[in-house]
Each structure stands twice: as structure tokens, then as C-alpha cells.
C-alpha positions in Angstrom: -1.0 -33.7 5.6 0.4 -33.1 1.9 -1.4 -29.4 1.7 1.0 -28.5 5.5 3.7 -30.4 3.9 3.7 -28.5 0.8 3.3 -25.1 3.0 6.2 -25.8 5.5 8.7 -26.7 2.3 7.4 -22.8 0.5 8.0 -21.2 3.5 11.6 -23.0 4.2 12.7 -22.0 0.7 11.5 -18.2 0.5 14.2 -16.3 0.8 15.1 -12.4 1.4 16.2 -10.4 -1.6 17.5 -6.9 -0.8 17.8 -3.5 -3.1 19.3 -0.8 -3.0 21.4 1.6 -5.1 24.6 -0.3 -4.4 25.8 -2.7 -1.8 22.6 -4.9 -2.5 21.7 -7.7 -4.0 20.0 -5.7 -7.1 20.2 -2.3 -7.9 16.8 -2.1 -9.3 13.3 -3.2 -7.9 11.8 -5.0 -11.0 15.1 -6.9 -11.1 14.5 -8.3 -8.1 10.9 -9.6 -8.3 12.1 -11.0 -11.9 13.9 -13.1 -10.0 11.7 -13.6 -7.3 9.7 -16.9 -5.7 6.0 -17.2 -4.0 6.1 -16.0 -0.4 9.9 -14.4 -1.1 10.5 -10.8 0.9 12.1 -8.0 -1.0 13.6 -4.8 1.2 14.2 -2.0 -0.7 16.5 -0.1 1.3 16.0 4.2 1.2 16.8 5.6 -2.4 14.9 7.0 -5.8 14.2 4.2 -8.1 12.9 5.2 -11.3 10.6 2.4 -12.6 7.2 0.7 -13.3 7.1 -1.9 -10.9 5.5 -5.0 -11.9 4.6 -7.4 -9.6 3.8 -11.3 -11.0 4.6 -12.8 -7.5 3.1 -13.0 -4.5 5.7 -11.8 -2.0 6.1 -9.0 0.6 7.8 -6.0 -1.0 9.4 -3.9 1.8 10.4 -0.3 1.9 13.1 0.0 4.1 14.2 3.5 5.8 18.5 2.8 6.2 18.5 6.1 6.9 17.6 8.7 3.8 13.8 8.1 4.2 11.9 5.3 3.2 12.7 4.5 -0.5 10.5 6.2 -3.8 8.8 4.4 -6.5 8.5 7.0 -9.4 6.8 6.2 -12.8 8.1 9.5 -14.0 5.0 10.5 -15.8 3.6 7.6 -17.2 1.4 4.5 -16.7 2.1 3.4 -12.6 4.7 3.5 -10.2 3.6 -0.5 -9.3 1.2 -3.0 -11.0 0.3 -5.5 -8.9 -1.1 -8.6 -10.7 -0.3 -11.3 -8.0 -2.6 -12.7 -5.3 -1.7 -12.7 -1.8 0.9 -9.8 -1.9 1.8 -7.1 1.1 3.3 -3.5 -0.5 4.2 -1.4 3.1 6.9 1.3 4.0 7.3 2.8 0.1 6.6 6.8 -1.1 4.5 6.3 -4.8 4.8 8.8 -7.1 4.5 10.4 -10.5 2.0 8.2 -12.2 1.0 8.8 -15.8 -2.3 11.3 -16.1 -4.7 8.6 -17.8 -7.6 8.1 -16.3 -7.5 4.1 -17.3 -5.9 4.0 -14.2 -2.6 5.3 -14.1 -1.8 4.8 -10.1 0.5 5.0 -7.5 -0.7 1.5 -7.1 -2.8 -0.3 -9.8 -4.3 -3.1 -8.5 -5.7 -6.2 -10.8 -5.4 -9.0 -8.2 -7.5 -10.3 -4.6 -6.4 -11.2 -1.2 -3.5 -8.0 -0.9 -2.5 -6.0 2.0 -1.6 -2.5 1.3 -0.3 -0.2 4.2 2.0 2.7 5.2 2.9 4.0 2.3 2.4 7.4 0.9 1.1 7.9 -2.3 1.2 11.3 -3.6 1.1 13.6 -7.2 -0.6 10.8 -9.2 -3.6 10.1 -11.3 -4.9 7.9 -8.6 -3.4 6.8 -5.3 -4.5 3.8 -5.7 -6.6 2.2 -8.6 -8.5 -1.2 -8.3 -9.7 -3.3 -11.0 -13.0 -4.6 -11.4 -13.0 -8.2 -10.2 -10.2 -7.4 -7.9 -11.6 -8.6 -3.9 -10.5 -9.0 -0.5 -8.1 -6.7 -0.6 -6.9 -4.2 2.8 -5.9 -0.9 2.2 -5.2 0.6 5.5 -2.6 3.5 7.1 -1.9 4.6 4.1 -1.4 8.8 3.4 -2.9 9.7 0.0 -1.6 13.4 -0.8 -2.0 15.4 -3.9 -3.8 12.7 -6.1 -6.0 14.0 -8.6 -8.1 11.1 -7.4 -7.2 9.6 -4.5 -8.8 5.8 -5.1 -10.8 4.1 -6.9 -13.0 0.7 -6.4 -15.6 -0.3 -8.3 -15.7 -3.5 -6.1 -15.8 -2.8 -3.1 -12.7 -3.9 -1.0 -11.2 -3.2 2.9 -10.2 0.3 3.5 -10.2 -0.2 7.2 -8.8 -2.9 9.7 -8.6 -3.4 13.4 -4.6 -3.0 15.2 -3.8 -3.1 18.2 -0.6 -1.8 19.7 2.4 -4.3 20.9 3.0 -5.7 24.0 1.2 -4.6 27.5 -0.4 -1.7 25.8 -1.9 -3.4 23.5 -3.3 -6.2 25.7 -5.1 -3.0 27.7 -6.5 -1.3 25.4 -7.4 -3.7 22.9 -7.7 -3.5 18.9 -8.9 -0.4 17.1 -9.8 -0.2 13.6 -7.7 2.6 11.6 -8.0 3.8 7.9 -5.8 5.8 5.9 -5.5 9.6 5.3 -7.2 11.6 3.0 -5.5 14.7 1.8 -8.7 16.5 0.2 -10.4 15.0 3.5 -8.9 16.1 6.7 -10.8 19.3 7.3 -14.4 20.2 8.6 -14.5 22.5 5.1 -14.0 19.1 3.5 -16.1 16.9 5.4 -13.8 15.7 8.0 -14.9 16.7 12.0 -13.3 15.3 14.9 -15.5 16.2 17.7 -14.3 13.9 20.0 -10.8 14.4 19.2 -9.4 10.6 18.6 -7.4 11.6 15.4 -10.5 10.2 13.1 -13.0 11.9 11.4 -16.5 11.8 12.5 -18.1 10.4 9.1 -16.7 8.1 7.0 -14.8 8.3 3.4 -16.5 7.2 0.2 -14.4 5.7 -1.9 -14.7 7.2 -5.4 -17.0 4.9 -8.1 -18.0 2.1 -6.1 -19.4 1.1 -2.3 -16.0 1.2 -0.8 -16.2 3.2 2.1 -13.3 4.1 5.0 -15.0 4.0 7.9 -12.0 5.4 9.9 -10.8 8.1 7.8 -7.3 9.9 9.8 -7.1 13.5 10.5 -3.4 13.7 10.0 -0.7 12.3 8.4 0.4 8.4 9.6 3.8 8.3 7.6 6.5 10.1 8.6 
């Protein structure tokens, strides 16, 4: 009864923090999840946001499309566009770019945490798309386009790169759950490894995930991100 008590009360004092490049309640990312609580949502609304994101927090950071595109995390050359160091986390709806060219990791998303949902964002002209840790588990990286990454992930560990949706409403309830991956820019063509014989938008064989037994086991043809 004290561990429900003590959920209801966190989830009756998150709160949603907005950004944007004016009109918002912070102008720039890391200002807002400096100032940020445990199971808090942060919308960033479209824009450029020059920064290294940190994230100490477990919240939902939103990318929000008000009408320019969905907003752009760029590291402008160095280390990663975000570091994500908190448990429990969801990063969705953000464009990830310009990471720093060391190979210790420098990400569109570095990962050093469990338990983190990462989808629909695009993650392009980095070191690494996306970058886990060692010792970081349990995490789901799914409908995500990887694009022009020198690497496009790395896990040593072994985390989700795949997870069952299924579409709202009466559709969904027909034709039940399927499980969807990401895109693969250096693997979307039969010259690359990627057949679609049956033509469902997957490829036939699965993605290895670079240095480690992650694997994608429904790799996209195309693009999922607009």
C-alpha cells in the first residue's frame, strides 16, 4: 500500500516542461532537464538546438514537430548529441546529429543506463547512432532510422532492438501486434544484405548489431521517420 501510495503521489507531481526557441518555458534542452523531476515530460518543440544533452533523470523527452520538422540535437562535432545516464527514460520524435568522431563512443545517443525506450528518431552523420555501454540492459531500441553513421550501433550487451506494435483502434484489434525494428541505412539493399521477398517492408534476415549478440530481427527496408 505505501509502494502505490508513493507511485500515485510521483505521478501527481510530474509535470510538463516545454522548449523551444522562444515562447517556451526554456530556450534550451539541458536547461530544462537541469530542472527537471523523475517521471517529468519535456516537449521540445521544432528548432536547432546546439548542445550535449545530458540526461540525470528519468523522464520522457519529446520531440515535438509545431510545424518546422521535428526538432535537432546537434553536438556540433564533438562528444554526443545526448548522454543518457538515467534509468527508466523514453527519447522519441528527435533528429541526432553531428557527434564527435571518437570511437569511445561519441553517439547520436550514448547510452550508460537500463530499462530505456528509444524510438522514432533519426540519427544520422555520427560516430555511432547509438552507442551502449557495457552493463547497460533492458533497454528497446525500436523504429528508429540510422543514416550516414560511420557505425550505426553498438552493444556489447545485448539489449532489444525489436518490439511488437500494433496499430490503434479497430485495425489494430484485427490484425494484431507485429514486431518492427529500425532502419538501417548501409542495410536496406539485397547488395547489402537486406531481401524482401515477400514484400512486407522487412528484410528477410536479420541485423547484427555491431560488437556484441544484439541482433534486429525486423530490420525496415525504408525509412520510418518522416
Amino acid at each position: 500500500m505505501i509502494l502505490i501510495l508513493i507511485a500515485i503521489i510521483g505521478f501527481a507531481n510530474a509535470v510538463r516542461i516545454t522548449v523551444a526557441p522562444e515562447g517556451a518555458d526554456y530556450s534550451k534542452i539541458q536547461g530544462a532537464l537541469n530542472n527537471a523531476s523523475d517521471g517529468d515530460v519535456i516537449e521540445v518543440q521544432s528548432g536547432r538546438y546546439v548542445e550535449h544533452v545530458y540526461i540525470l533523470h528519468s523522464v520522457s523527452l519529446i520531440g515535438v514537430d509545431t510545424g518546422s520538422g521535428r526538432p535537432v540535437i546537434d553536438a556540433n562535432g564533438s562528444s554526443s548529441a545526448i548522454t543518457l545516464r538515467a534509468n527508466g527514460t523514453r527519447i522519441e520524435g528527435f533528429n541526432l546529429t553531428g557527434s564527435g568522431g571518437c570511437g569511445c563512443g561519441n553517439a547520436g545517443i550514448f547510452i550508460d543506463s537500463s530499462d530505456n525506450i528509444i524510438q522514432n528518431n533519426i540519427l544520422y552523420k555520427n560516430r555511432y547512432g547509438v552507442y551502449i555501454e557495457e552493463g547497460a540492459t533492458n533497454n528497446t531500441i525500436h523504429s528508429n532510422d540510422f543514416l550516414e553513421n560511420r557505425v550505426a550501433a553498438n552493444d556489447t550487451v545485448g539489449n532489444r532492438w525489436s518490439t511488437e506494435m500494433k496499430e490503434e483502434g479497430l485495425m489494430g484489434l484485427l490484425k494484431g501486434a507485429k514486431v518492427i525494428g529500425n532502419h538501417y541505412g548501409d542495410y536496406d539493399e539485397p547488395g547489402e544484405g537486406c531481401n524482401d521477398t515477400s514484400s512486407d517492408g522487412f528484410c528477410d534476415e536479420p541485423r547484427m548489431i555491431r560488437n556484441g549478440p544484439g541482433i534486429d530481427e525486423h530490420p525496415l527496408v525504408a525509412p520510418i521517420n518522416a
